[in-house]
C-alpha positions as CSV (number, residue, x, y, z in Angstrom):
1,X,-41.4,-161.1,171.9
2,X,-40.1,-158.0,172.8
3,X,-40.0,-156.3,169.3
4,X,-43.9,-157.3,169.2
5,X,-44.7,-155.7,172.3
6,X,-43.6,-152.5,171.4
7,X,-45.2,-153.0,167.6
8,X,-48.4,-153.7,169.8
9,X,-47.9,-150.6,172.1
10,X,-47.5,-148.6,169.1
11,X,-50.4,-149.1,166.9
12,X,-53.1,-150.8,169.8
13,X,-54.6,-146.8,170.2
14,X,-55.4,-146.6,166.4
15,X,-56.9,-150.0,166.6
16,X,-58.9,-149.3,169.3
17,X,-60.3,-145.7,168.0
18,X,-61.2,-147.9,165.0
19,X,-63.4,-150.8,166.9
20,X,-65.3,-148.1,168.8
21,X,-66.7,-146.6,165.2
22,X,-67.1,-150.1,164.0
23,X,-70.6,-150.8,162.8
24,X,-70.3,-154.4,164.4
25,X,-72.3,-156.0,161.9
26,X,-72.0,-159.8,161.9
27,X,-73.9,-162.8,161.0
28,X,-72.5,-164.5,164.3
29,X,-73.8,-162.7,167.8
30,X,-71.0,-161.2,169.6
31,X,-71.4,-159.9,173.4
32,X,-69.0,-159.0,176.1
33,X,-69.8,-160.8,179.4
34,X,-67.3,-160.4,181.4
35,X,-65.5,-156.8,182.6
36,X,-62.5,-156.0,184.9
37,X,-60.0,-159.0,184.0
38,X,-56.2,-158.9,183.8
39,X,-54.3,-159.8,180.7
40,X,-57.2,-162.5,180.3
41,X,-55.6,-165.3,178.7
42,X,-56.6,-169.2,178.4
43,X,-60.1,-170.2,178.5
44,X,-61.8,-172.9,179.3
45,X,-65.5,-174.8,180.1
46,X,-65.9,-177.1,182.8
47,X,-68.4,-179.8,183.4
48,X,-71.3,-177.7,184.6
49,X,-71.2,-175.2,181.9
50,X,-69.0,-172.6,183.8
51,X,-66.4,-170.5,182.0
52,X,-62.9,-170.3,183.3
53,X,-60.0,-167.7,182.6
54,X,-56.7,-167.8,183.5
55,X,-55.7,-164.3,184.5
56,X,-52.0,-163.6,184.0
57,X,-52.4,-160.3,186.2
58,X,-51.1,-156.9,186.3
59,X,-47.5,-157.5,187.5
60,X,-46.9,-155.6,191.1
61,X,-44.7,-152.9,192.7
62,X,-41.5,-154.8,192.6
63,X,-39.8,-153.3,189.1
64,X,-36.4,-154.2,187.5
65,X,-34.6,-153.4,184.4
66,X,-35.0,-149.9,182.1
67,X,-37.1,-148.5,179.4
68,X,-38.4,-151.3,177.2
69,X,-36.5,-153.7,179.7
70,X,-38.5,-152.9,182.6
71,X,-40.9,-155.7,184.5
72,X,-42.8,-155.2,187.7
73,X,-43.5,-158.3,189.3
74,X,-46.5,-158.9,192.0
75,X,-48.8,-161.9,192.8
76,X,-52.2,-160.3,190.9
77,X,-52.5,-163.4,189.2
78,X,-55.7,-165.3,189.4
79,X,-58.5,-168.1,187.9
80,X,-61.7,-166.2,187.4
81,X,-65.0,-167.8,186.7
82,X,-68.1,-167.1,185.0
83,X,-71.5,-168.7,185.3
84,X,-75.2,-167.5,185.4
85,X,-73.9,-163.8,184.1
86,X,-71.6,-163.4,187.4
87,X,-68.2,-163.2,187.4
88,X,-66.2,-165.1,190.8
89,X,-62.8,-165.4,191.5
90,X,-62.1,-168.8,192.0
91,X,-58.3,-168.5,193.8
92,X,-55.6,-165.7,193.7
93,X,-52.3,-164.8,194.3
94,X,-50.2,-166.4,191.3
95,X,-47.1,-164.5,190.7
96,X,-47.5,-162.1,187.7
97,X,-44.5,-160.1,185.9
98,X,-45.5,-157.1,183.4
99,X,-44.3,-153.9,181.5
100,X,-45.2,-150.6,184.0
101,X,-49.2,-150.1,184.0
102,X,-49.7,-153.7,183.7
103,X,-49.5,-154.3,180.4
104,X,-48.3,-157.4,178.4
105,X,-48.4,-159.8,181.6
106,X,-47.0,-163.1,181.9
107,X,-47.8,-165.8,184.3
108,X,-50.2,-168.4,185.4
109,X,-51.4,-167.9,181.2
110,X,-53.0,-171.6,181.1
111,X,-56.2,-173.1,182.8
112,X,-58.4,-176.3,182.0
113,X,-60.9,-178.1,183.5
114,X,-60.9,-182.2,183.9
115,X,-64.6,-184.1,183.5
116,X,-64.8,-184.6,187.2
117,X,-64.1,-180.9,187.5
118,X,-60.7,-180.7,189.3
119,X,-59.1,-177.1,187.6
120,X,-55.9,-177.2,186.8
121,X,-53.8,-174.1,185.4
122,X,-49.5,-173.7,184.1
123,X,-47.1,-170.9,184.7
124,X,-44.8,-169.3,182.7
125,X,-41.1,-169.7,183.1
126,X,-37.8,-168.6,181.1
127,X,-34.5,-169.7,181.0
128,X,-32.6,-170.9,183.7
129,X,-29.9,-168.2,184.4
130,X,-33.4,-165.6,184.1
131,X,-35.5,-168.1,186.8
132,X,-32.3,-168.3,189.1
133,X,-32.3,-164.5,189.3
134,X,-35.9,-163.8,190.9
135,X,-37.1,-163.9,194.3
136,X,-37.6,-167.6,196.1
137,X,-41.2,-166.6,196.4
138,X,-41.5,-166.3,192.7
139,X,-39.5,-169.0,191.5
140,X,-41.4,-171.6,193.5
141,X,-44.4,-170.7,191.0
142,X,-42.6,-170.7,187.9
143,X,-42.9,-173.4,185.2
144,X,-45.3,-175.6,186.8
145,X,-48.9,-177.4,186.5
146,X,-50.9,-176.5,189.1
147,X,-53.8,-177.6,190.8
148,X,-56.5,-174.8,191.6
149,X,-59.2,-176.3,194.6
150,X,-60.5,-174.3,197.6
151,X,-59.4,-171.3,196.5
152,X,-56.1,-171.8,196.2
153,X,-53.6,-174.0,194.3
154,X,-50.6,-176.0,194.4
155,X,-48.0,-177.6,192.3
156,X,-48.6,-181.0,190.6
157,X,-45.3,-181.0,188.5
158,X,-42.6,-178.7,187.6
159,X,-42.1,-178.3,183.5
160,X,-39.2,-176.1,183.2
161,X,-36.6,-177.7,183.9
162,X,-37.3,-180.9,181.2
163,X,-36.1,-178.0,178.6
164,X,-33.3,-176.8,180.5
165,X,-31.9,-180.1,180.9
166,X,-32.8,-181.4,177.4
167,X,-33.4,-178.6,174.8
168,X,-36.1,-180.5,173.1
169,X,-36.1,-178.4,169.7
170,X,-32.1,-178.0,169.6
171,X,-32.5,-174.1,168.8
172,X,-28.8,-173.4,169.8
173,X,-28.7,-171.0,172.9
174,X,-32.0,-171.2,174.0
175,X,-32.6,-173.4,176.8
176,X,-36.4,-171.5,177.1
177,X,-39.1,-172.5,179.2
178,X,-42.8,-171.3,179.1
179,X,-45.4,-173.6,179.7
180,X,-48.6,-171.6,178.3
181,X,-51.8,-173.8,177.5
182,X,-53.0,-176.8,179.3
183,X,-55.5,-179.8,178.5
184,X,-57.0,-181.5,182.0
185,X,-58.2,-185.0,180.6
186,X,-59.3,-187.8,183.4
187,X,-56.3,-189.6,183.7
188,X,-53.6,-186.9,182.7
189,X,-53.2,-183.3,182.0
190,X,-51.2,-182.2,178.7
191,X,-49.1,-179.2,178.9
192,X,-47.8,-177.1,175.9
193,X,-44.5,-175.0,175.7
194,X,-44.5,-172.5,174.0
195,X,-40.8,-171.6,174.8
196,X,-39.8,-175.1,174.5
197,X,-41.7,-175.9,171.4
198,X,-42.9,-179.3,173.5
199,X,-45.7,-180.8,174.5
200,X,-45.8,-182.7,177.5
201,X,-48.0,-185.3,179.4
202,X,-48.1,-185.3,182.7
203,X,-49.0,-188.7,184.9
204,X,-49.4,-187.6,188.8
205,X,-46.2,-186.0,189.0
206,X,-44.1,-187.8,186.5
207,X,-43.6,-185.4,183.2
208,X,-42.7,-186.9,179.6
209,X,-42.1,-185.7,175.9
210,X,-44.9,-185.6,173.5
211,X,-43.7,-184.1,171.1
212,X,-41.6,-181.4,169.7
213,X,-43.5,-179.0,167.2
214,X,-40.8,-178.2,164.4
215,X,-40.0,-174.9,163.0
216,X,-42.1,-173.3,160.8
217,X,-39.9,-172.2,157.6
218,X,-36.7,-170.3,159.7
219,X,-39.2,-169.3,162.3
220,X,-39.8,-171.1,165.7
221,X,-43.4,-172.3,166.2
222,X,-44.2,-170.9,169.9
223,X,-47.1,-173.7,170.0
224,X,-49.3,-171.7,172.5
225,X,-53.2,-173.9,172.9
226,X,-54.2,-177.6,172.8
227,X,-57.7,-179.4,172.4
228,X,-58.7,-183.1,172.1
229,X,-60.0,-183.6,168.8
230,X,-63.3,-185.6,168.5
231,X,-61.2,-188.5,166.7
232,X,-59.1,-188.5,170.4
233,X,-56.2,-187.4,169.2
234,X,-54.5,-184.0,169.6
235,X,-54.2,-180.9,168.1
236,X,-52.1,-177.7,168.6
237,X,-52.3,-174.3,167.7
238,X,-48.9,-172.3,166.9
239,X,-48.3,-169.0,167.0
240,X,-45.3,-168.5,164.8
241,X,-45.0,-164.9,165.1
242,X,-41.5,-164.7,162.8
243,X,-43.7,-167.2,159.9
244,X,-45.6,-164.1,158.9
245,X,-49.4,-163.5,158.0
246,X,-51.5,-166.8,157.1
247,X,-48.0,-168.8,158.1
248,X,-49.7,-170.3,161.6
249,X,-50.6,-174.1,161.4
250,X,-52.9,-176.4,163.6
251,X,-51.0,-179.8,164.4
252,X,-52.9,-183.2,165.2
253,X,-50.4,-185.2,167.4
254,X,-51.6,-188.7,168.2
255,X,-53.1,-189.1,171.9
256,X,-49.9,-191.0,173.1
257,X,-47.9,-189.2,171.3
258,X,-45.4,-189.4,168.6
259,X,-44.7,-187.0,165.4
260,X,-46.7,-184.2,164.6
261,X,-48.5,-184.1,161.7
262,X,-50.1,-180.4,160.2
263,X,-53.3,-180.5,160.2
264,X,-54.7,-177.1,158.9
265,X,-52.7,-174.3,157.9
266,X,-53.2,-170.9,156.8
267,X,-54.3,-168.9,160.1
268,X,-52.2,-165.7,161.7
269,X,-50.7,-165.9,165.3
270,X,-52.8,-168.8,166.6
271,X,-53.6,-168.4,170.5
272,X,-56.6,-170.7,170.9
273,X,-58.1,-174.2,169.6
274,X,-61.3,-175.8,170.6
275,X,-63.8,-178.2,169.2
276,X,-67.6,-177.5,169.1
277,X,-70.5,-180.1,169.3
278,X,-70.8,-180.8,165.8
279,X,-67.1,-181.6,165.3
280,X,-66.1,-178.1,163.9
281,X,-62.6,-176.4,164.6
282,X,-62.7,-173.2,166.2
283,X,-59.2,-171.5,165.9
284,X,-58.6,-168.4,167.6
285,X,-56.0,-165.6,165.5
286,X,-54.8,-162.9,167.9
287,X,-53.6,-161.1,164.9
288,X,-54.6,-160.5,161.3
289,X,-51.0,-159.6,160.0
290,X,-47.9,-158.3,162.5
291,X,-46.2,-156.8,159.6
292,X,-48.8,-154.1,159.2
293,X,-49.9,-153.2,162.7
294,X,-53.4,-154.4,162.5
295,X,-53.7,-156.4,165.5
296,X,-57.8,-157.3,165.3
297,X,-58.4,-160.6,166.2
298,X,-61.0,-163.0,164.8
299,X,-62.3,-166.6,165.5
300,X,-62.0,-169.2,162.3
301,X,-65.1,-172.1,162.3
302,X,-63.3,-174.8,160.1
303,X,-66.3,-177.0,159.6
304,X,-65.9,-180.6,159.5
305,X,-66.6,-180.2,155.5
306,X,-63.6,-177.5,155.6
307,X,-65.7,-174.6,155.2
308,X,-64.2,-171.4,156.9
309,X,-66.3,-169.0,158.8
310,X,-65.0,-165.8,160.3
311,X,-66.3,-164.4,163.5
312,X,-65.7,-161.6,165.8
313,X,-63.6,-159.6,163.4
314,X,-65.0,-156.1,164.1
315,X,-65.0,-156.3,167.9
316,X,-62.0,-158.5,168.4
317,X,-58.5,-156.9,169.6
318,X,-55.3,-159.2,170.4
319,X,-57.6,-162.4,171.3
320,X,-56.6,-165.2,173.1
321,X,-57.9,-168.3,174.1
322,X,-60.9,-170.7,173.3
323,X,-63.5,-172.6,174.9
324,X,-66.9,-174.1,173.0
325,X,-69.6,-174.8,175.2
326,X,-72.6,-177.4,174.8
327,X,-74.4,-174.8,173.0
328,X,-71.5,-173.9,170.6
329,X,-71.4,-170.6,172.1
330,X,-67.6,-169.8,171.7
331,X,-65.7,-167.8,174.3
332,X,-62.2,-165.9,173.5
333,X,-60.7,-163.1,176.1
334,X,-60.4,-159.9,174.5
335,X,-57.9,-157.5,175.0
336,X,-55.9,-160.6,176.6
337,X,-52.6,-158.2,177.1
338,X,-54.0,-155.4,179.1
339,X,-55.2,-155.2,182.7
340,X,-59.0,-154.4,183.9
341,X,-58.1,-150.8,183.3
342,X,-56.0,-148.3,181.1
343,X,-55.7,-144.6,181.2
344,X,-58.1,-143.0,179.1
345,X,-55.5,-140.7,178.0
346,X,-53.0,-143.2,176.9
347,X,-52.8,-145.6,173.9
348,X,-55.1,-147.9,175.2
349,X,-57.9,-145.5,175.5
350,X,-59.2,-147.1,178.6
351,X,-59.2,-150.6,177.1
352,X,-59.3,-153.7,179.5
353,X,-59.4,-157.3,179.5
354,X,-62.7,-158.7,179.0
355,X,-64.4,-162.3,178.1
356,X,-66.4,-162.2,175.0
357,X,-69.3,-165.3,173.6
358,X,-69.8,-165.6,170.3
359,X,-72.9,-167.4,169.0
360,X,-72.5,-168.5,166.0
């Protein structure tokens, strides 16, 4: 992901000057209602209508590595919440690593809510000889599910190492670990790795195979969000950066698992599924095409007839993340690789992470 990084860096400044003369016309109602988040990622509605965000952070004051290579890790992490127009933190502290300024974060990327309202949130992790060679503080967060109550958390399982002993996908040399998405249901949580290309299920603190999402065409598929589908089975979003534009597919894995079947296909860098009251599929595109630098995001409605609806197109930029509520009011976190603030005189022209809703 590095190469995409600096791709991002490069043209994110034009594609911001262009969304701030955007006319905004759409037939969908799109408002920002939440300000001030870092590298706002996962997203997710609990029980009681409330909107959770897993916030990766802004990395911290302890740097290694040069130029491009350089990471700055910290524990700005958090779970944020929003609910009657107020935005809470709801526990802090999860490690964070990112690029100098706080860009590009990694870390607690993941969060879910079960039905009885127990949160639960995943870490990111790498591969082994990487994880060995951080601080004991920050590898006892990596590559694990996590349970977030009282305002604070702590583990439930460890991921990681399921890949490093077993290299589920068999991609030679890459023993890679980064649990990214998670789906809280009442009797398990389901965890997706994206560096693994595995989904997991987690029982208490017992972790098994899924299922392994296969490559898509020479590219690996970096599965990166999960949602139950109203039938009760799974589905999985991929982001399959190397695939190219309208490569990324939508997977329906049965609930116990087994193989992967494709579901939908022709999306762009997937980073969010979710399914609204009616049965449509909401499918979140944190790209339109990595090739040419235009990194707008939008929101496909795949109705349950197949129809496709765009939303969010003029105000969207590198989206991640999404959450229906009862209303089918969709939420997606905007700017979802930059911190609450950028200098105005950079790039980023200011830019921050923010939580949009979308009515459609």
């Amino acid at each position: 992901m590095k190469s995409f990084r600096r791709a991002l860096t490069a043209g994110c400044g034009v594609a911001v000057t262009a969304l701030a003369t955007a006319s905004g016309a759409s037939a969908a109602k799109v408002e920002t209602v939440a300000r001030g988040l870092d590298n706002p990622r996962s997203v997710a509605v609990g029980p009681d209508g409330a909107v959770y965000v897993a916030n990766a952070g802004r990395g911290g004051r302890q740097c290694q590595g040069k130029g491009d290579d350089r990471m700055c890790v910290g524990n700005t992490g958090r779970i944020v919440r929003f609910a009657n127009g107020q935005t809470t933190t709801l526990a802090k502290g999860f490690v964070s690593a990112a690029e100098p300024g706080g860009v590009f974060a990694t870390g607690v990327d993941g969060v879910s809510v079960s039905p009885d309202g127990k949160v639960y949130a995943v870490t990111t992790s790498g591969p082994p000889e990487a994880i060995k060679s951080l601080p004991a503080a920050v590898r006892r967060q990596t590559g694990r599910l996590l349970e977030v109550n009282g305002g604070s958390f702590s583990p439930v399982a460890r991921i990681d190492q399921l890949e490093w002993r077993n290299n589920f996908d068999k991609v030679r040399g890459d023993r890679n670990s980064n649990p990214y998405a998670v789906l809280a249901l009442p009797d398990r949580q389901i965890v997706v790795d994206a560096g693994a290309n595995a989904v997991f299920e987690v029982r208490g603190t017992q972790v098994r195979l899924l299922a392994v999402i296969p490559k898509n065409g020479k590219a690996q598929a970096v599965p990166s969000s999960v949602a139950l589908g109203p039938d009760g089975n799974l589905y999985v979003g991929e982001l399959a950066e190397g695939a190219g534009k309208g490569k990324a597919r939508v997977w329906r894995i049965p609930a116990a698992g087994g193989t992967p079947v494709v579901h939908a296909t022709g999306f762009t860098a997937i980073t969010g599924v979710a399914f609204g009251p009616d049965g449509s599929l909401f499918v979140t595109e944190f790209v339109r095409d990595f090739r040419k630098e235009d990194f707008r995001g939008r929101v496909v409605r795949v109705a349950p007839d197949g129809t496709r609806t765009f939303l969010g197109g003029k105000t969207l930029l590198g989206a991640t993340g999404a959450a229906v509520d009862s209303t089918g009011a969709v939420y997606v976190s905007n700017y979802s690789v930059l911190p609450r603030r950028t200098p105005k005189k950079s790039e980023f022209r200011g830019a921050g992470g923010t939580l949009v809703k979308i009515t459609p």
